[in-house]
N, C-alpha and C positions, 0 to 999 in steps of 0.2 A: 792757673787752671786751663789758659788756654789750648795748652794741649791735648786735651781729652775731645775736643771737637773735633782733631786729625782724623777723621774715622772713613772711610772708601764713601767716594762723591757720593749725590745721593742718584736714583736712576732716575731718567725722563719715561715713566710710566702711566697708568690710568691715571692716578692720585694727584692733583696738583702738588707744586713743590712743597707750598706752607705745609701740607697736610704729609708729605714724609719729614718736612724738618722737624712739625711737631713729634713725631712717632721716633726719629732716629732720637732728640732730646729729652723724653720721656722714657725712654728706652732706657739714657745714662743715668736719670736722676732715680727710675725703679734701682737700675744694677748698682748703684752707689757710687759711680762713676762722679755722679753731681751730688753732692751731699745737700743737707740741708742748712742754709746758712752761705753757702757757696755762691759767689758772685758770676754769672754766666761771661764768658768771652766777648770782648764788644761786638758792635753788630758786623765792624770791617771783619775781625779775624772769623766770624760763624761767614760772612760771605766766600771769603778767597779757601775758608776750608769744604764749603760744599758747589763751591763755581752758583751763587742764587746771588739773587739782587738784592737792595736794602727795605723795597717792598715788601718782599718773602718772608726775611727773616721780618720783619716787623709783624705781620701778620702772625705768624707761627706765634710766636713772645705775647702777641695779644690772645690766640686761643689757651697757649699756657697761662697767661694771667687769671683770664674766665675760669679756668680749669681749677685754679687755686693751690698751681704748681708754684709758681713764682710771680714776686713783685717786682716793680719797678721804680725806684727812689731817685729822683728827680736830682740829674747832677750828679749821682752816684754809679747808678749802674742797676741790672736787673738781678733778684738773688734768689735760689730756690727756698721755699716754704717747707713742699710734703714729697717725701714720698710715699710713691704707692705699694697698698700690700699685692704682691702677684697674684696672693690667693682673695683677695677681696673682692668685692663688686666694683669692675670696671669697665665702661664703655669705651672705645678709644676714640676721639673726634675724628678722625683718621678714617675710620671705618663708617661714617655716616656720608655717604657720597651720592647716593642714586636716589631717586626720587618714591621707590619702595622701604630704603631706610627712613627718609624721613617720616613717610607717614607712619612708620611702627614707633617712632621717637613721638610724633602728636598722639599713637594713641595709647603710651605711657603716661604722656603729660595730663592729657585728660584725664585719667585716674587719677595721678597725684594734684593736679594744679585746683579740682574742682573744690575738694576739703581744704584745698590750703586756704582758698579764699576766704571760703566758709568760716575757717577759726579764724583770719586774717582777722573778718569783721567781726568777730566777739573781740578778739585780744589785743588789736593793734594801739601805739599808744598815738598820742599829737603829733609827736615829730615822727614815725614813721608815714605816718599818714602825708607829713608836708614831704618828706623823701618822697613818697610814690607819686604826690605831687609835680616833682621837679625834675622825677623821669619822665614824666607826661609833656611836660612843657618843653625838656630837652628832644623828645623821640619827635615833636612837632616840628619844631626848627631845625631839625638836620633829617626832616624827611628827604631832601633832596638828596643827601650822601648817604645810599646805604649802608658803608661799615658804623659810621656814624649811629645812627637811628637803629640797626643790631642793637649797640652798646648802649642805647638807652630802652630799647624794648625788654631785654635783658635786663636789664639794672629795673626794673619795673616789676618784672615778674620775681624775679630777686626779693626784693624788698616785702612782695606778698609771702614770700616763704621763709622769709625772716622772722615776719610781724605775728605768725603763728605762735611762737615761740616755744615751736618744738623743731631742736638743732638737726634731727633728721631730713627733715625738709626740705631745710636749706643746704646738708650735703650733697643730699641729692641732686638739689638746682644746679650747685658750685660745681658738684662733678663734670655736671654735661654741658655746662658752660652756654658758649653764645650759639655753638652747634644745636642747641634748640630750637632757635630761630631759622624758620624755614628758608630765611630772606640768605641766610649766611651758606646755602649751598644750594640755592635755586631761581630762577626768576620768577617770583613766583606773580606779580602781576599778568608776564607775559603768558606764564604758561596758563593761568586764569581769562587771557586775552579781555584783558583790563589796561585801560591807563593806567602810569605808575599814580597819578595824585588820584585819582577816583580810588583805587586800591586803598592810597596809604589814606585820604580820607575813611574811606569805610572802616578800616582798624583802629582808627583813631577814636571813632564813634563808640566800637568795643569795646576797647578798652576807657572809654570815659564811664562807660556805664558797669561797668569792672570797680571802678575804681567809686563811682558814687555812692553805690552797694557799700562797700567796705566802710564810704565815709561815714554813712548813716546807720552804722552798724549792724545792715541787715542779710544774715547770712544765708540764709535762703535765697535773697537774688544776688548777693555775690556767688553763690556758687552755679547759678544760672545763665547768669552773665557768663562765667568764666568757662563753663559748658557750652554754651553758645561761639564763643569767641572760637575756642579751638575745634568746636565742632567745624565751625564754618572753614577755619583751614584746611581741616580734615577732606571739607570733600571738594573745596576747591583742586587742592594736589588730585586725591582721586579720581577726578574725572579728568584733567588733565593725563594721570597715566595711564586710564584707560582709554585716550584717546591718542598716548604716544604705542602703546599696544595693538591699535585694530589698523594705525599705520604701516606697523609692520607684517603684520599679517596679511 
């Protein structure tokens, strides 16, 4: 298969690299280029075919994972899962870059994320509950790496749209993957002119009281909490881009 990756370098544009390698690689796996079951190229031959580094492709392979394009089998290799319908509902991570898309992505989530809680705490079972647990505990300890602490914020929110147990929810999560997290395409401490640990404290706090709602199964303040939680990103970013706005002006 590894020649289907042969495809014209990728360009040095706006977009960082990851986020054209994701786009050229989703590109093959929609056109059937990549089928499903198909082992991706290792990561040398995706290097020397788009001139990217082992960084790059790594990243990319990890938004495709989020995305719920492909896995990764330890020892094995990475293999495509899904592809996409052209005509379906799709966001491209690709396209989430400026600090205006994000906030339209949190105020998605807030719609969706506030009910999922809400059913989270009526339906969630023991062991989902110790999962959302063990993203809390992991997003703790690799505060300091934020690709790191993404994939377990992620696998957090994850889990609540799991524990619904309506598979809607969770496609939707899977779709837009870790590019929900604000942290995976913005500083967002800095641009809150916050230290990174007062910041990543203060989410922490959030998401504890996210998560103790759901434990005690009270869906009224899970879905408060979780209103709260993304609100409060909401206008963090907003007033940062209304303040990269009257700079320019």
């Amino acid at each position: 298969m590894e020649n289907l990756i042969d495809t014209p370098r990728l360009p040095r544009k706006r977009r960082s690299l990851a986020q054209e390698l994701v786009t050229v690689l989703s590109e093959q796996i929609r056109d059937g280029l990549l089928k499903r079951g198909d082992k991706l190229p290792t990561e040398s031959a995706i290097m020397e075919a788009h001139g990217v580094s082992r960084t790059v492709v790594r990243e990319a392979i990890s938004r495709l994972q989020a995305a719920g394009q492909v896995e990764t089998r330890h020892g094995i290799g990475t293999f495509v899962l899904d592809t996409p319908s052209p005509s379906g509902f799709r966001i491209d991570p690709a396209t989430v870059v400026t600090l205006r898309d994000v906030l339209a992505i949190l105020e998605l989530r807030i719609s969706l994320e506030v009910e999922s809680a809400g059913l989270a705490a009526q339906r969630r079972s023991a062991e989902q509950l110790a999962t959302m647990r063990a993203a809390l505990d992991a997003l703790k300890e690799s505060a300091a790496h934020a690709s790191d602490a993404v994939a377990s914020d992620f696998a957090f929110h994850l889990e609540i749209a799991l524990s619904t147990g309506n598979r809607y929810f969770t496609d939707i999560m899977t779709h837009l993957g870790t590019s929900i997290i604000p942290r995976t395409r913005l500083n967002s401490a800095r641009l809150a002119h916050d230290d990174q640990q007062h910041y990543m404290n203060r989410l922490s706090r959030e998401h504890e009281e996210i998560y103790e709602a759901i434990a005690r199964q009270d869906s009224d303040a899970a879905r408060a909490a979780m209103r709260l939680h993304l609100t409060n990103s909401r206008e963090r970013l907003r007033q940062a881009h209304e303040e990269a706005q009257a700079q320019r002006s």
